[in-house]
C-alpha positions in Angstrom: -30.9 141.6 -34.7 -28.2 140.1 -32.8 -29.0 137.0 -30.8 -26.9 134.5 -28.7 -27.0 131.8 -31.9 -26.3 134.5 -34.3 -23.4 135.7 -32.1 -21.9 132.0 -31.7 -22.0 131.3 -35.2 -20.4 134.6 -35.6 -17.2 133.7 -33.7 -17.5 130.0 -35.3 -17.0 131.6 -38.8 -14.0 133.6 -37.2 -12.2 130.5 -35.5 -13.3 128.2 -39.0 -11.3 131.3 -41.2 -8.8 131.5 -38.7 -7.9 128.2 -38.0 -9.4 126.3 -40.4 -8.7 122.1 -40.2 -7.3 120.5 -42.8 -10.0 119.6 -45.7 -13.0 121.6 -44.6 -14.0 124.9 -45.7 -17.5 126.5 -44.8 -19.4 130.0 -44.6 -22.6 132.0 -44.1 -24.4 132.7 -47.3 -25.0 136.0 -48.0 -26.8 138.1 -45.2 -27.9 135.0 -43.4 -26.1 133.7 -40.5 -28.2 131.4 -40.1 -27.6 129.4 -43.0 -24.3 127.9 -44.2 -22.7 126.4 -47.5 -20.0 123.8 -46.5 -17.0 121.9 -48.3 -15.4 118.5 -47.4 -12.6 117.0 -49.3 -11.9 113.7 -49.3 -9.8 112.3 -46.9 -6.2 111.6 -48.1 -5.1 108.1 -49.1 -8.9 106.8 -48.8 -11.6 105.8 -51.4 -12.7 109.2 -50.9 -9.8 110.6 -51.9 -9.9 113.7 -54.5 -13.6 113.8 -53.8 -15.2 117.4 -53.3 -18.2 117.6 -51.5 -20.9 120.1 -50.4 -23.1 120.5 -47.8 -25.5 122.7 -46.4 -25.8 123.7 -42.7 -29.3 125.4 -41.7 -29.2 127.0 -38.0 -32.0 127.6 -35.8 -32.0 130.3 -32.8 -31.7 127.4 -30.3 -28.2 127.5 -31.6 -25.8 125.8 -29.5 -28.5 124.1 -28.2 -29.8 122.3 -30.5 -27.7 121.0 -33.6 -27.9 122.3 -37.3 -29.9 120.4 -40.1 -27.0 119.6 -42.0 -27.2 118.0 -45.4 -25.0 117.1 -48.4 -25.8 118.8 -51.6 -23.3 116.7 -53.2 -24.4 113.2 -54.7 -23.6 110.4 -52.1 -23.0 106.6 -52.0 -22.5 105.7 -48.0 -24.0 103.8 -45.3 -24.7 107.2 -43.4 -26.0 109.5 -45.8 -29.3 109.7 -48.0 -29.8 111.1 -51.4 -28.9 111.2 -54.7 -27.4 107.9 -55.0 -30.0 106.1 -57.5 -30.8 109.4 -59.8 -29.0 110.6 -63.0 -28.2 114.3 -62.9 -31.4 114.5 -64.8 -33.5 114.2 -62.2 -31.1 116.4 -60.1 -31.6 119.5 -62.1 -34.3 121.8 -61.6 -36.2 122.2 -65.2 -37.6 125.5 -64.1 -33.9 127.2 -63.8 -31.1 124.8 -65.7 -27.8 125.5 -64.9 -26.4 126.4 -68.2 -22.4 127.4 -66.7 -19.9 124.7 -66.8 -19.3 123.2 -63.1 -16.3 124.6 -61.4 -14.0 123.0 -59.0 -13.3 124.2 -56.2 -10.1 125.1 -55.3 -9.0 125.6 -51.6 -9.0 129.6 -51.1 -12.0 129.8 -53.4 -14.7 132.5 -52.0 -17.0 129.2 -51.1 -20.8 131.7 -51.8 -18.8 132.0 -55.3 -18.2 128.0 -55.9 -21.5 127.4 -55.1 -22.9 130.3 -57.1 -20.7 129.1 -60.4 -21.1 125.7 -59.9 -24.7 125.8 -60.4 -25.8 124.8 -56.9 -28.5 127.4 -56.4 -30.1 126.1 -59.4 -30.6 122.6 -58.5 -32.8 120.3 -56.5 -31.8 117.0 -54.8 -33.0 114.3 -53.0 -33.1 114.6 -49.3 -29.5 114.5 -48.7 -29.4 114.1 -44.0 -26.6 112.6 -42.1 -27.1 109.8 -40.0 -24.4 110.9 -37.2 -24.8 110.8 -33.2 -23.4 114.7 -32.6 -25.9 115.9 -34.7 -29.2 113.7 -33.2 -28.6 111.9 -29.8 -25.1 113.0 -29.4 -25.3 117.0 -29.2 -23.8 119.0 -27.4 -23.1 122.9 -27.1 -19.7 122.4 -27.1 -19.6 121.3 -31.0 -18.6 124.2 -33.0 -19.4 124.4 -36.7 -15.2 122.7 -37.3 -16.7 120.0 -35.1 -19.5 119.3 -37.3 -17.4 119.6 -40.5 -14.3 117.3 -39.0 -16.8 114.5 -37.8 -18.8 114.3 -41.5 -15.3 114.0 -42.9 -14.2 111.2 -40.6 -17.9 109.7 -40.4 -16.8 108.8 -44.8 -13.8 106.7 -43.7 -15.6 105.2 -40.8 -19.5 104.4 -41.3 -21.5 103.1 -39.1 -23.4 100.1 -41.2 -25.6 99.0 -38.2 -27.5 102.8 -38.3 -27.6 103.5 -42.0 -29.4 105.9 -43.9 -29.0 104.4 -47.0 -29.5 100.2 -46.6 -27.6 99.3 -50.1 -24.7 101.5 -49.1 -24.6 99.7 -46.0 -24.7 96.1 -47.4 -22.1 96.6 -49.5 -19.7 98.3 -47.0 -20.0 94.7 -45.0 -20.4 92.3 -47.5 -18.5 93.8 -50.6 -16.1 96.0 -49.8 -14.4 96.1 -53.3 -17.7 96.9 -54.8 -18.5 99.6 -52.6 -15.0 101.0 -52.9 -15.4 100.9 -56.6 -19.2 103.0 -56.0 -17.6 105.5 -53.7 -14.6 106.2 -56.3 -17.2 106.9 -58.9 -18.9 109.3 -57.1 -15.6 110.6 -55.9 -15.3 111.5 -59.7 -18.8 112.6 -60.1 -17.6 115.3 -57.7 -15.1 116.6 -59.9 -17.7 117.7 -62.4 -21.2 117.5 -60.9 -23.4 119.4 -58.9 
């Protein structure tokens, strides 16, 4: 059935493969529309540099109307993000289906339903994961396209907002310590290399 949010998000995916912006990559999972696997690199010349991260995007039909749910999958440590940042990747993994294949990086080009197929994605559970960012609560508008989204997560990493944060620690650290929370995100930054 073809509706007005499934047609939008159809000619988002065109514009994001034909024009994609620099860093972001994102696509449809299999036969639904309506929800989305997501990559964000790290900005160049930041602590986030090198960093792979995914995300999740879950339409509804009120599509551009009302923002996606959108949610890293990836382990996080920022002032605007929830999840993951106190738990080993033993409590990430799902005991009922263990991923048992080596992660994979991803590598710009990469089929993205294949990454996070062979990366053991499907397989695991993690903490909650939201975004605390005005175009996708407050701030919405019909006009944001699913690039939009993508482009303002990647520049919400360099530029948090530590007087709305999800994650309190995260955001004490990013005003009081900034060596020490440059030091956390670098680690996760590596943790993205080989986790998930």
């Amino acid at each position: 059935m073809s509706t007005p949010a499934r047609k939008r998000l159809m000619r988002d995916f065109k514009r994001l493969q034909q024009d994609p912006p620099a860093g972001i990559s994102g696509a449809p999972q299999d036969n639904n529309i309506m929800l989305w696997n997501a990559v964000i690199f790290g900005p160049d010349d930041t602590p986030w540099d090198g960093g792979t991260f995914k995300l999740t995007l879950q339409f509804s039909e009120d599509y551009p109307n009302k923002p996606p749910t959108v949610r890293f999958v990836s382990r996080m440590f920022h002032p605007n993000t929830r999840g993951g940042e106190n738990r080993d990747s033993a409590d990430l993994q799902d005991s009922s289906s263990p991923a048992t294949d080596p992660p994979v990086p991803y590598k710009e080009g990469m089929d993205i339903d294949r990454f996070f197929h062979l990366s053991g994605v499907l397989e695991m559970l993690y903490a909650d994961g939201s975004i605390c960012l005005d175009i996708l609560q407050n701030q919405w508008s019909p006009i944001y396209d699913v690039a939009a989204i993508l482009t303002s997560i990647q520049s919400l990493l360099c530029d948090p907002n530590p007087n709305s944060p999800a994650n309190s620690e995260a955001a004490r650290m990013f005003s009081e310590n900034k060596r020490e929370y440059n030091r956390r995100v670098r680690e996760i930054v590596e943790q993205s290399w080989t986790a998930d």
